[in-house]
N, C-alpha and C positions, 0 to 999 in steps of 0.2 A: 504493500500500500504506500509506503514512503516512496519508493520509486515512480510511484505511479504521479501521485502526488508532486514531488519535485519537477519532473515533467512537465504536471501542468501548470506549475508555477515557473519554470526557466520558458518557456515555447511559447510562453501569453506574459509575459514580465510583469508578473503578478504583485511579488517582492522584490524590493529594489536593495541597493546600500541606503542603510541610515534610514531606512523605514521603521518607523513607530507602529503598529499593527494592534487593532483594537478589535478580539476577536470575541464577536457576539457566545456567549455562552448560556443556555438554557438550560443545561444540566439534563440533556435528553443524551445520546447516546452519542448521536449527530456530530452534537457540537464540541462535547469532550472530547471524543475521537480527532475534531480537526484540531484542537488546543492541544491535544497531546502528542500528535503528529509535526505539528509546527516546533513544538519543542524541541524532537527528536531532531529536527532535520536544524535548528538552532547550531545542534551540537556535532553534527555530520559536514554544515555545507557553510565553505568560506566568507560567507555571506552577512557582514554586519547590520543587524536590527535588532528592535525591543517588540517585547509581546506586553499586554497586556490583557488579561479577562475582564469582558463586560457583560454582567447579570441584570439584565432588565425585569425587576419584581414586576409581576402582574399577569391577567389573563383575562379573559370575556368578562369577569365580576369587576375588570379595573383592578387597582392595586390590593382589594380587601380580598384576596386571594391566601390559602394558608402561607403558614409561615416555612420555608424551607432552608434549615439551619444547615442539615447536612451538606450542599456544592457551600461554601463561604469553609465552614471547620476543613473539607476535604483540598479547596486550594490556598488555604495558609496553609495546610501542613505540608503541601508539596511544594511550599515556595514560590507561590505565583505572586506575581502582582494581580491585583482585581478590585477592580470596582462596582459594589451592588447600588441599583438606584431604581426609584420608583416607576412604573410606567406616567410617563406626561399627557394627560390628558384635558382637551378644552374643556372648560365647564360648564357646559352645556352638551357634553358629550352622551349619547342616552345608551345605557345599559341594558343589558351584554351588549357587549361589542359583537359586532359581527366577526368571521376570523377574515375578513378583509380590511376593517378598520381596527383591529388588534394588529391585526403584523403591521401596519400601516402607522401606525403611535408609535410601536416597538422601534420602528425603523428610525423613527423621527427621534427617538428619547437614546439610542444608540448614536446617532452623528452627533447629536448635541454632546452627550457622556463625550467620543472622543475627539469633539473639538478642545473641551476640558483638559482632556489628559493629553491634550499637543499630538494625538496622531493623526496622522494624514491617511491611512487604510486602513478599513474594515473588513473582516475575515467573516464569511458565516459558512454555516455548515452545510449546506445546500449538495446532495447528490446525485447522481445519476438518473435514482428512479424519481425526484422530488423534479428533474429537469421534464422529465417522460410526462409525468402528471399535469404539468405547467403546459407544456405544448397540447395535450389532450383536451385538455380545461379551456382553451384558447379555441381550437381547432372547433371542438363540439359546442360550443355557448357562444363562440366569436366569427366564427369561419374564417380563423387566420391560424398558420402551422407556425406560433411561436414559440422560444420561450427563454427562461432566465439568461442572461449573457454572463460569462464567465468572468470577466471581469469590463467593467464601465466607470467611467471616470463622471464623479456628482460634482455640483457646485462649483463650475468654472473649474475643474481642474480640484478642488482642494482637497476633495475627497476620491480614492480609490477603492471602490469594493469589489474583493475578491472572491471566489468561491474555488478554492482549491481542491475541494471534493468532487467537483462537478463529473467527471468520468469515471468515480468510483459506484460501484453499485449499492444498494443501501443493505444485501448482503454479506459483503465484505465489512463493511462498517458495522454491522452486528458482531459479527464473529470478531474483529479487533476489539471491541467494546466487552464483549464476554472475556476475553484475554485481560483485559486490564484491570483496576483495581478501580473500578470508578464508582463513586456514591451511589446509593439510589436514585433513582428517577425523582422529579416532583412529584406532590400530587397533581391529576390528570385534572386538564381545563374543563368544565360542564360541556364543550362544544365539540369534542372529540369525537369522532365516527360519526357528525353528522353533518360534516364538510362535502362538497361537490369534490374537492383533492383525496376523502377518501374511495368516493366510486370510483376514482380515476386510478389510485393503486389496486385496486379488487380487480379493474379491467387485466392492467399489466401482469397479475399473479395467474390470471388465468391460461397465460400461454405456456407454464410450467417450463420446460427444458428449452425452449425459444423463446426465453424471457432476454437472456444479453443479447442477441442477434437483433429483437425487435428493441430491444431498447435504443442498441447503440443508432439503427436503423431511423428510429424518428428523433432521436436527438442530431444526427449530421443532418438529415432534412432540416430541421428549426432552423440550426446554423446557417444553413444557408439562406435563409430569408433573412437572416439579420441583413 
């Protein structure tokens, strides 16, 4: 997976020298996995940068979401830097959020966090099959074959987000996650299995043994509309 990975951060110049790297962390599996890969590869690849962990508290309920102590006790004892902050929401924002206006705050309260902390890139954990879902989601609700760009430059240039998992399968990313020593999960948002993005992983599960072939198959289509 590291190789896979450095790949597609060297081939898309993903991370630079003297890159600050402020990498979204949810404490799902996803995101550890790319926190803990980026580490590894800190300590492998000639390459001068800073990482930092960024935990956005909240979910569909807004910030009165439980409390999850475990990711914050599990990255001080591994010597992370990390910053946990509330989700930002207008106030007149009406609840539950939708999971389109959830990731959509998150995303907002994440650039602000690393405008904060002086980084100029954003790391999220974003996969292969979360790519496959996105162009599905677009294709059938939109009638356009998109979907996430690997990496896109925000805000005039000042922000870089990355997604260095993007050709990793979200199989692989289990199985590395089962390998490592990582906290429990949060507890699950109320909106969970009842997302349009979950019909669209049930679609992809059901080609069993031609799951990589179709994957990688409408992810280079997407790519090419970019």
């Amino acid at each position: 997976m590291l190789k896979q990975v450095n790949a597609t951060i060297g081939e898309r110049a993903m991370i630079r020298d003297g890159d600050r790297v402020a990498v979204a962390v949810s404490g799902g599996k996803d995101s550890l996995s790319l926190l803990a890969l980026l580490t590894l590869r800190q300590r492998r690849v000639p390459q001068p940068c800073e990482l930092v962990a960024v935990h956005v508290r909240g979910d569909a309920r807004g910030v009165d979401c439980p409390a999850y102590p475990a990711l914050a006790d599990w990255l001080q004892a591994g010597g992370y830097e990390f910053v946990i902050a509330p989700l930002d929401l207008p106030p007149d924002e009406p609840l539950p959020l939708s999971c389109q206006r959830c990731a959509w705050n998150r995303r907002k309260t994440i650039f602000q966090v690393a405008d904060r902390l002086g980084c100029n890139v954003v790391a999220l954990g974003h996969h292969a099959d979360d790519m496959v879902q996105t162009a599905l989601l677009n294709l059938f609700y939109s009638g356009r074959l998109e979907t996430m760009s690997p990496v896109a430059d925000y805000f005039d240039g000042r922000f870089r987000l990355v997604r260095p998992l993007f050709f990793v399968a979200e199989k692989e990313v289990a199985r590395f996650a089962r390998a490592c020593d990582f906290p429990p999960p949060p507890p699950a948002c109320p909106q969970v299995g009842r997302s349009h993005r979950e019909r669209m992983a049930q679609v992809l599960r059901t080609f069993h043994r031609d799951a990589h072939r179709v994957r990688m198959n409408i992810i280079r289509a997407a790519l090419r509309n970019m």
